[in-house]
N, C-alpha and C positions, 0 to 999 in steps of 0.2 A: 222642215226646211224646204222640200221640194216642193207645197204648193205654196208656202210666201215666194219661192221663185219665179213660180209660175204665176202668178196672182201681180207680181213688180210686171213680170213680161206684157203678161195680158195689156195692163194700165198705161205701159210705154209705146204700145203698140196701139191702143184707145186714142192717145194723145197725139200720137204722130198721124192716125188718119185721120182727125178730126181737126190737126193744124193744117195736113195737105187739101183738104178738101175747102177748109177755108179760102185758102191762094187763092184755090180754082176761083170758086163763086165770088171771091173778091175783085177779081178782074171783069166780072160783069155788076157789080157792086162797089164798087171800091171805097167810096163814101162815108160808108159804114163798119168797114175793117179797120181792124190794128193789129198792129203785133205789139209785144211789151213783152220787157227783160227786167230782173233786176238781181243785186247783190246785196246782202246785209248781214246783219247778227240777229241770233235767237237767245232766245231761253229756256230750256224743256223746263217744266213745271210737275214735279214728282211731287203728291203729297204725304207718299212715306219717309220720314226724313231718318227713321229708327235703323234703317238697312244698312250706316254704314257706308249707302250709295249717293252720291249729289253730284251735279256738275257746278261747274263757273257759271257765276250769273250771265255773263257773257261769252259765247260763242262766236264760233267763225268756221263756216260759212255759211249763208242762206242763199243760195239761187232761186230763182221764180221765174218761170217762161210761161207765157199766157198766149191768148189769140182774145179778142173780144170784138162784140158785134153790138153796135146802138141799131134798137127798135127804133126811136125820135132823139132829138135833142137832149130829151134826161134820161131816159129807161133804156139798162141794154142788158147784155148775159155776158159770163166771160166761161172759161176753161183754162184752168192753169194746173202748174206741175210745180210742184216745192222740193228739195231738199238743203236737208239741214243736216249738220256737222257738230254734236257736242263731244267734252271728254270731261273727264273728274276732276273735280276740284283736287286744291293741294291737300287737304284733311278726310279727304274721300278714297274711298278702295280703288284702286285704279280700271279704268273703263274705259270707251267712246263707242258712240253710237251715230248710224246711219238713221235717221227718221227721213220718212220720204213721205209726202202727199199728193195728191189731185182733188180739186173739187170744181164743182159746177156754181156758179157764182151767179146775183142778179148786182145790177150796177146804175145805178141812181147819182144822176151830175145835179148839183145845187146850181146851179149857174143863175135858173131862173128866182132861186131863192136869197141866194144870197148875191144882190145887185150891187153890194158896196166895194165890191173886190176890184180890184183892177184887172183891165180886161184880159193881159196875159196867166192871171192866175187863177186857178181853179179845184173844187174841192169837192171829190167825187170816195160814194160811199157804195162797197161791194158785199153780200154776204152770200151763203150756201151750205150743204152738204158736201160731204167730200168722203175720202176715206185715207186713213192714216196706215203708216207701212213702218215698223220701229225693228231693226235689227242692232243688237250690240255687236262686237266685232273683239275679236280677240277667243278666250276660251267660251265665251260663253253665245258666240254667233248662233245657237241654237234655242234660245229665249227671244223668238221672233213674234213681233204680233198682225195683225190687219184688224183694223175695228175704224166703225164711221167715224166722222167727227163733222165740227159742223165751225165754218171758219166768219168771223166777222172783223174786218176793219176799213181805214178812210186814208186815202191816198191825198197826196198834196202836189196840183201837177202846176210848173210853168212853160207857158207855150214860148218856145225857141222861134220857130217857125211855124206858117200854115200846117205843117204834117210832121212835127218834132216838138214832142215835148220831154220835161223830166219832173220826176216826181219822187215821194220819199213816200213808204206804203210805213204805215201799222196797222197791224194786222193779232189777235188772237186766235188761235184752232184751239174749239173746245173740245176732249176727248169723249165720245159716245159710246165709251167700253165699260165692261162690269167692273168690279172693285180685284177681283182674285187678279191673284199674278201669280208668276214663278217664285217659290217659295229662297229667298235669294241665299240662306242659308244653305242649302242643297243644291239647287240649278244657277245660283250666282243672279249676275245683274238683268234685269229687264226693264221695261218702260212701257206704259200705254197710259201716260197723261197728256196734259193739254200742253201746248207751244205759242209763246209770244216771236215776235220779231218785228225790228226796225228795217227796212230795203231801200238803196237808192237806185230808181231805175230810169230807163229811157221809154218812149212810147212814139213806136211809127204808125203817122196815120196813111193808109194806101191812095189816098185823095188831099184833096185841097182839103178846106178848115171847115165844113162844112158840120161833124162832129168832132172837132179837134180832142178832147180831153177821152 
């Protein structure tokens, strides 16, 4: 338990100097920064369903905070922070689980692709490696994991303003862990599968509209 704590710290401390550092260089760049937030619902995706253990197809909550930086008009990188909030179905052993993630993201705007859209909407596609963080919480907060994952989905953004948009992300995280787990008989619930979610979020751009989406 003490190096997933130390392991969440490290990755919050990663995210927070890599948002401050952004500000900086964004103020001599601004054009090409953004911040992005958002909120939605999840679904962890467990394929052992024999355990006993399942959540609600629907959850609540998802947060996502990013910082993203366009190379040109289509290609850029992002870095964000997830977490997610599930518990047990009504026919399920009672549970809830913290899953948290980070990943490093590239980020491909169709703009030039898809010309038929009108011009305040736009339809922008992110993918990467990340790493995934799943604690349960209750007796069994000691079936904690860390394992890669590799995250892919397509954002749907409307431009408010030159520097304000909103958009609605789907998103899958596919989990890049071995098959063994905590034998749930014995050590109770754990988790190291994959995570869908729906988010609606906002995106500030530090500049005029120059890379708005």
């Amino acid at each position: 338990m003490a190096t997933y704590i130390k392991t969440q710290n490290l990755l919050w401390l990663l995210f927070l100097t890599l948002m401050t550092s952004s500000l900086s260089v964004a103020q001599r760049d601004v054009e090409k920064w953004k911040l992005q937030a958002s909120i939605g619902l999840n679904n962890p995706i467990d394929t052992n369903d024999k355990d006993g253990y399942f959540t609600e197809y629907v959850n609540f909550p998802t947060i996502n905070l990013g910082v993203q930086h366009m190379f040109s008009e289509n290609l850029g990188a992002k870095i964000d922070l997830g977490y997610n909030r599930s518990e047990s179905a009504d026919r399920s052993k009672p549970f809830k689980l913290n899953y948290t993630r980070v990943n490093a993201q590239l980020v491909y705007d169709f703009k030039d692709i898809l010309r038929f859209l009108p011009a305040p909407i736009g339809i922008v596609a992110h993918a990467g490696p990340g790493v995934s963080m799943t604690k349960p919480l209750g007796n069994d907060t000691n079936n904690t994991y860390t394992y890669p994952n590799f995250l892919g989905g397509l954002e749907l953004h409307y431009r408010v303003s030159e520097s304000f948009s909103v958009f609605v992300d789907g998103s899958y995280v596919l989990a890049l862990a071995g098959k063994d787990k905590y034998n749930p008989t014995i050590d109770g619930y754990s988790f190291n599968g994959d995570l869908m979610y729906v988010a609606l979020g906002v995106s500030l751009s530090l500049s005029g509209c120059n890379y708005c989406y």
